[in-house]
DRENDO-1510 file (C-alpha; in Angstrom, 1 decimal, always signed):
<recs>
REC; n; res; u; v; w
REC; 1; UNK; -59.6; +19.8; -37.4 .
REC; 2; UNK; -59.5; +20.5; -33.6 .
REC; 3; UNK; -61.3; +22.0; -31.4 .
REC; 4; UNK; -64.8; +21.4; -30.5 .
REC; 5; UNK; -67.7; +22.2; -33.1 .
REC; 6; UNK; -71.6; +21.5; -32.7 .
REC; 7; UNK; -74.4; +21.0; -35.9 .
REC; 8; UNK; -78.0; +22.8; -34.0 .
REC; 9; UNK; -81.1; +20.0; -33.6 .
REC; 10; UNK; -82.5; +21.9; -36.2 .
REC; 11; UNK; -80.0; +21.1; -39.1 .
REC; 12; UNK; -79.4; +18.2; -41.5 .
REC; 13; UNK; -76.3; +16.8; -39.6 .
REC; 14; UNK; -74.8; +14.8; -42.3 .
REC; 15; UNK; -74.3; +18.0; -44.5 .
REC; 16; UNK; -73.9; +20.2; -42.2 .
REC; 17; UNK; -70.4; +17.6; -41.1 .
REC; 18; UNK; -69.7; +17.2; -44.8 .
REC; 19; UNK; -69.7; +20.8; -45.4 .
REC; 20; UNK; -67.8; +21.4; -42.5 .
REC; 21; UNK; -65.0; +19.2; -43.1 .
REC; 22; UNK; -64.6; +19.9; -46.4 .
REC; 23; UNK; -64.9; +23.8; -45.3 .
REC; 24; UNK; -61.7; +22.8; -42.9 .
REC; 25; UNK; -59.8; +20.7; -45.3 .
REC; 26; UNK; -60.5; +22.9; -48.5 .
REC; 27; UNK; -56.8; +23.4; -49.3 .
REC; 28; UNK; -55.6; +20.0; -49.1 .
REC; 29; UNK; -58.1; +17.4; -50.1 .
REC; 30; UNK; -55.4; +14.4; -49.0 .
REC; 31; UNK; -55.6; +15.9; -45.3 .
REC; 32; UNK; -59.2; +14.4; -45.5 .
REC; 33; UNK; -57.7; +10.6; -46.0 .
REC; 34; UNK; -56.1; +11.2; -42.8 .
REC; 35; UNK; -59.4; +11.6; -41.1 .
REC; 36; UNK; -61.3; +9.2; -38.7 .
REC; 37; UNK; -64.9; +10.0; -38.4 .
REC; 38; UNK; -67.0; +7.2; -35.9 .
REC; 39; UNK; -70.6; +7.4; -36.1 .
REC; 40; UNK; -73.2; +5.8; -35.0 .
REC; 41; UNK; -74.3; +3.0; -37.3 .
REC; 42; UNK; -73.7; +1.7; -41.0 .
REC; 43; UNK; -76.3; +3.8; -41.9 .
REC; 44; UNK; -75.0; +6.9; -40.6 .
REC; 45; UNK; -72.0; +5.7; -42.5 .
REC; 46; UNK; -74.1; +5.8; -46.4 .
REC; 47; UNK; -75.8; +9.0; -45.3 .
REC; 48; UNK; -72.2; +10.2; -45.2 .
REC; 49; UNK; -71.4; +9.2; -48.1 .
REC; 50; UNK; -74.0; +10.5; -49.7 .
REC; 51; UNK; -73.4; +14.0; -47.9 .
REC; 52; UNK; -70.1; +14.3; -48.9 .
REC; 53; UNK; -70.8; +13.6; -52.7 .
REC; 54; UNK; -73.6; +16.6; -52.0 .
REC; 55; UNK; -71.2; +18.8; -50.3 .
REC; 56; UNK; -68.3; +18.3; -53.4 .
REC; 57; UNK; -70.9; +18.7; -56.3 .
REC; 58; UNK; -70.0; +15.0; -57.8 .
REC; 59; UNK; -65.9; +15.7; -57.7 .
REC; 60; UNK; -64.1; +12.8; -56.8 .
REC; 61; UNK; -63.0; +13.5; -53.3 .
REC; 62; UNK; -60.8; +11.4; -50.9 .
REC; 63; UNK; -63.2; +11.0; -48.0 .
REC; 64; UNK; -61.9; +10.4; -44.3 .
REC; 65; UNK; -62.5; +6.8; -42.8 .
REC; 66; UNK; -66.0; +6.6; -41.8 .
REC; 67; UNK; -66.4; +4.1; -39.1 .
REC; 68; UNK; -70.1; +2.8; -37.7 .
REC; 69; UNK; -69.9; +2.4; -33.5 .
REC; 70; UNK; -72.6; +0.3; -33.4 .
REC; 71; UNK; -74.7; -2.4; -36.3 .
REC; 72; UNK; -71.5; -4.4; -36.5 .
REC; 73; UNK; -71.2; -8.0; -38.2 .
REC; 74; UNK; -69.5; -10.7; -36.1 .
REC; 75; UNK; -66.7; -10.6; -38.8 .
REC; 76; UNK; -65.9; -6.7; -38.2 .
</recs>
């Protein structure tokens, strides 16, 4: 994906990004494994998750490396 993309105030942003991504990636679902997405917190990071399984109907999909900015343990 490049470029620069925005999700309005007034839309869910988790499935608006899951949606997107996918959108992007559609014809090569190991393109998303190579994917880094940073996000806020560890919750951010379920929500996600949770987004993407939305967004793909239940298929199992490889999902890009989702990685929380901030609520980190000591050990991460």
């Amino acid at each position: 994906m490049t470029g620069l993309f925005t999700i309005g105030i007034d839309r869910r942003f988790a499935d608006d990004l899951a949606r997107g991504v996918l959108a992007e990636h559609d014809g090569d679902p190991l393109a998303l494994a190579d994917l880094l997405i940073l996000v806020p917190t560890r919750r951010s990071v379920r929500s996600l998750h949770e987004a993407f399984l939305r967004a793909s109907d239940g298929k199992p999909t490889l999902l890009p490396r989702l990685v929380p900015l901030g609520d980190l343990d000591d050990s991460d």
